[in-house]
Structure formats: structure tokens, C-alpha cells
C-alpha positions as CSV (number, residue, x, y, z in Angstrom):
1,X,89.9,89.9,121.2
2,X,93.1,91.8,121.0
3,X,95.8,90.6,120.2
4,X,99.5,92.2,121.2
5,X,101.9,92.2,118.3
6,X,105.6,92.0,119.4
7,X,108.7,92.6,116.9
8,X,111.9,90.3,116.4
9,X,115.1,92.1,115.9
10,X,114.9,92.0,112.1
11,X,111.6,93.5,111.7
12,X,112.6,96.2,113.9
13,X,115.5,96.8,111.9
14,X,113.9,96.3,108.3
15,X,111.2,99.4,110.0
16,X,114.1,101.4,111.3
17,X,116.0,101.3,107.9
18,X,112.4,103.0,105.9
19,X,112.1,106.5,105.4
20,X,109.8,108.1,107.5
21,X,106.2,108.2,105.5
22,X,106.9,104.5,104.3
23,X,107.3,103.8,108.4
24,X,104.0,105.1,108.9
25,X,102.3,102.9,106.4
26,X,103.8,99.8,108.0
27,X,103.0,101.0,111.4
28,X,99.4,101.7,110.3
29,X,99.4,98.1,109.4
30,X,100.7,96.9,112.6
31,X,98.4,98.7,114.8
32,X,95.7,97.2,112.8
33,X,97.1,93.8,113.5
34,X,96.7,94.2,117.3
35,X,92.7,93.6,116.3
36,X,92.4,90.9,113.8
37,X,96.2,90.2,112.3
38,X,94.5,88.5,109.2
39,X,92.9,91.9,107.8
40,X,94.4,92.7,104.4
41,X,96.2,90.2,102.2
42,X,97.3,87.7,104.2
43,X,97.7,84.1,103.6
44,X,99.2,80.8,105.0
45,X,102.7,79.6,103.8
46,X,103.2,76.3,102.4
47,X,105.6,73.1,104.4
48,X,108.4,73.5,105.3
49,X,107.0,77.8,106.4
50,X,103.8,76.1,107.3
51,X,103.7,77.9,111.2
52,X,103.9,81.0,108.9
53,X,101.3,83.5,107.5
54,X,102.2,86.0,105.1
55,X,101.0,89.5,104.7
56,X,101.2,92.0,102.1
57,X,101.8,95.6,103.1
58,X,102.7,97.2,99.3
59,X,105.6,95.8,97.8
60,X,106.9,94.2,101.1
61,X,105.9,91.2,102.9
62,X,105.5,91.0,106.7
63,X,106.1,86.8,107.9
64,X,104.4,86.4,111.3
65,X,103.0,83.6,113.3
66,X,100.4,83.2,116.0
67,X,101.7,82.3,119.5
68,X,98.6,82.0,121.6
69,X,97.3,85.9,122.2
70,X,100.5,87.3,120.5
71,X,101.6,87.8,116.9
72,X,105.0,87.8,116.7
73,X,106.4,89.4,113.6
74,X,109.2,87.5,112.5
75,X,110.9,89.1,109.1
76,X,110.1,91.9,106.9
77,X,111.4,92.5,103.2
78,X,111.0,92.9,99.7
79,X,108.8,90.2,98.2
80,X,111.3,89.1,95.6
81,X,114.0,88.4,98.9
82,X,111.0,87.7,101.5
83,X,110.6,83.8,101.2
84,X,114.7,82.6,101.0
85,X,115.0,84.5,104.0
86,X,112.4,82.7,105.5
87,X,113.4,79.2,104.7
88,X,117.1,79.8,106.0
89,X,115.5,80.8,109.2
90,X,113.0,77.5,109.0
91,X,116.6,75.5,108.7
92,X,118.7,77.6,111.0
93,X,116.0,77.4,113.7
94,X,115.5,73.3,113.0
């Protein structure tokens, strides 16, 4: 199954704002998710991020969520900023 992996504005930003060889990595990453999203290091988020998963891609994390045949990346960031930024979206989007 393949799976097509569509950007939200802040993850498209977050990739624009890396220097080139680190865009590559990420990119490397994303492809990868278009065949099986949970490859790597990725895990579920606990309530109230439950609808999250969590993947690591080197020092940054990558929040995304399954909606149907699509992965939808939703924020990307440092890990030590990643899961704040997550829960004011959870509340913002509640």
C-alpha cells in the first residue's frame, strides 16, 4: 500500500528554514514514509496527542497522523520544543 504524505504549512516551513544537506535527510525520511510511515522510530503519543504518532528523524521530531490513505505531517521541531507545540495546537484546534 502507498500511502501519500502531504505537508502542513509549519512543516513546510520548519524544512524550508534547514540548510541544504540536513533537508535531504528529512526528505529521505519522508519519501520513505509514502511506503510504511511507521519505519524508524516512531511511536504513539499519549491523551490529550493521542491521534498523534511521533517519529524521530535525528535530533528532531516529525508529529503526524493517519487520515485514511494519507499521512499528513503536522509539526516538525527540536525534541526539547516538539511536544508544547503540539499540545497548544491539541487546545487551539479543540
Amino acid at each position: 500500500m502507498s500511502y501519500d504524505v502531504l505537508l502542513s504549512d509549519a512543516v513546510s516551513d520548519y524544512l524550508k528554514s534547514q540548510d541544504r544537506s540536513r533537508q535531504k535527510d528529512i526528505l529521505k525520511h519522508l519519501y520513505e514514509m509514502k511506503v510504511d510511515p511507521f519505519k524508524g522510530d516512531v511511536m504513539r503519543l499519549k491523551p490529550p496527542l493521542q491521534r498523534l504518532y511521533r517519529k524521530r528523524i535525528g535530533s528532531d521530531r516529525l508529529l503526524f497522523s493517519i487520515r485514511g490513505e494519507d499521512v499528513y505531517l503536522e509539526l516538525m521541531g527540536d525534541r526539547s520544543q516538539i511536544h508544547g507545540l503540539a499540545k497548544r495546537l491539541e487546545r487551539n484546534r479543540g
